[in-house]
C-alpha positions in Angstrom: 74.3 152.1 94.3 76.3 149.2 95.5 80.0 148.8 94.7 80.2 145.2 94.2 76.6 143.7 93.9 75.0 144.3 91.2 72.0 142.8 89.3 73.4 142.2 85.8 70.9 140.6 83.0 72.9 137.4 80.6 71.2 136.3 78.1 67.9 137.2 79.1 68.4 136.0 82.9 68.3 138.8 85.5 72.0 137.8 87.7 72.8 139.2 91.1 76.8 139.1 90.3 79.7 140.1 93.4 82.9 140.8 92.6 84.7 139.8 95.2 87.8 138.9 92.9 91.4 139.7 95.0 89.7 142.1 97.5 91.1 142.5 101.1 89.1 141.6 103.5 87.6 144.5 104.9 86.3 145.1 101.3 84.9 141.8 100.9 82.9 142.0 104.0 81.6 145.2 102.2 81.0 143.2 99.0 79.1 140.4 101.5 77.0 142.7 102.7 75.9 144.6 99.8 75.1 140.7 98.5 72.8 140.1 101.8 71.5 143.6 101.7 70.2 143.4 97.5 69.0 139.9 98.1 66.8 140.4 101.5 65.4 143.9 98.9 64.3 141.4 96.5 62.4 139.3 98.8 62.6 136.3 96.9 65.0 134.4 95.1 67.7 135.1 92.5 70.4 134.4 90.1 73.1 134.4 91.9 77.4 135.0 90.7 79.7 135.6 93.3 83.4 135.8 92.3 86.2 135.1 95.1 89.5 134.4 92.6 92.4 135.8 94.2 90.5 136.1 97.5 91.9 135.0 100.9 89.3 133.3 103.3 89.3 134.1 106.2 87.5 133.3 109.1 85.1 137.0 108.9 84.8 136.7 105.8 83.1 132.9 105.8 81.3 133.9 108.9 79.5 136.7 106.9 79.1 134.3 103.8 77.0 131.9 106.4 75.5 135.2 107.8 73.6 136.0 104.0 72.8 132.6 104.3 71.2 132.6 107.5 69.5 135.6 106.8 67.9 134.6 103.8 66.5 131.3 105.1 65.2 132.8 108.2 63.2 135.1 105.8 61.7 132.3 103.8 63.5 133.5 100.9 64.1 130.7 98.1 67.0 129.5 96.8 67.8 129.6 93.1 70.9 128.1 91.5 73.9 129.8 93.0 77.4 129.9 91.4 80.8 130.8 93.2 83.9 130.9 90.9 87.7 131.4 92.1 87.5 128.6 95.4 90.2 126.2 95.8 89.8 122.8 96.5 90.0 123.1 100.2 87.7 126.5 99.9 85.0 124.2 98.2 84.8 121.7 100.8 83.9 124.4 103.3 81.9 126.0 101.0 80.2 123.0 100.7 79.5 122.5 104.4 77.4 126.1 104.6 76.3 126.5 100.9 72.9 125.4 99.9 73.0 124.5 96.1 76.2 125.8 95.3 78.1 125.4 91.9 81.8 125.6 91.4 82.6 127.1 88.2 86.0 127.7 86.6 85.3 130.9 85.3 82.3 133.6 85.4 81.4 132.7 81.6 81.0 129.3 82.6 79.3 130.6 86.0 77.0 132.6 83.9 76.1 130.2 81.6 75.3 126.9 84.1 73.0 129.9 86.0 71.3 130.0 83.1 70.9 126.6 81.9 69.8 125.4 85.2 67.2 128.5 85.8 65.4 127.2 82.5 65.5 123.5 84.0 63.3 125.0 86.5 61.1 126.6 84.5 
């Protein structure tokens, strides 16, 4: 079982949430690739939470960030809404350059909750 990926079900919605939250960065590599690992098993798209508060980014760990990404697309996998909480202002402008669909959030509540709102836009 993964440390810090886990599927996680909110109201309903089935949620691939990583804590990532204050974790050194050999740890959040780990956490990265337990995300890439769980969503290339899933073979499609999910609900994704990813929580970096506290987190320091470096240049590994946005180089294996773009790696799940990469990965993913090359598989054909689709994207569903995507929510990242804890990124600064400077943070979210790279984010922003790599990220397909990505929503800041404030919080995970809020994270969770504008997952779920736009899932059942979709639907």
């Amino acid at each position: 079982m993964a440390k810090y990926a886990q599927f996680i079900t909110y109201k309903g919605k089935r949620i691939l949430f990583v804590n990532a939250a204050s974790l050194p960065e050999a740890e959040c590599l780990v956490a990265f690739e337990e995300m890439k690992e769980a969503l290339v098993k899933e073979g499609k798209g999910v609900l994704v939470l990813v929580d970096v508060s506290g987190l320091e980014m470096t240049t590994a760990i946005v180089n294996k960030a773009k790696e799940s990404t990469a990965v993913t697309k090359a598989m054909g996998i689709k994207d569903k809404p995507n929510a990242v909480v804890g990124l600064t202002g400077l943070q979210k402008a790279v984010a922003q350059l790599f990220g397909r669909g990505i929503h800041f959030a404030d919080t995970v509540e809020e994270g969770r909750e504008w997952l779920v709102r736009e899932d059942d836009k979709k639907r």
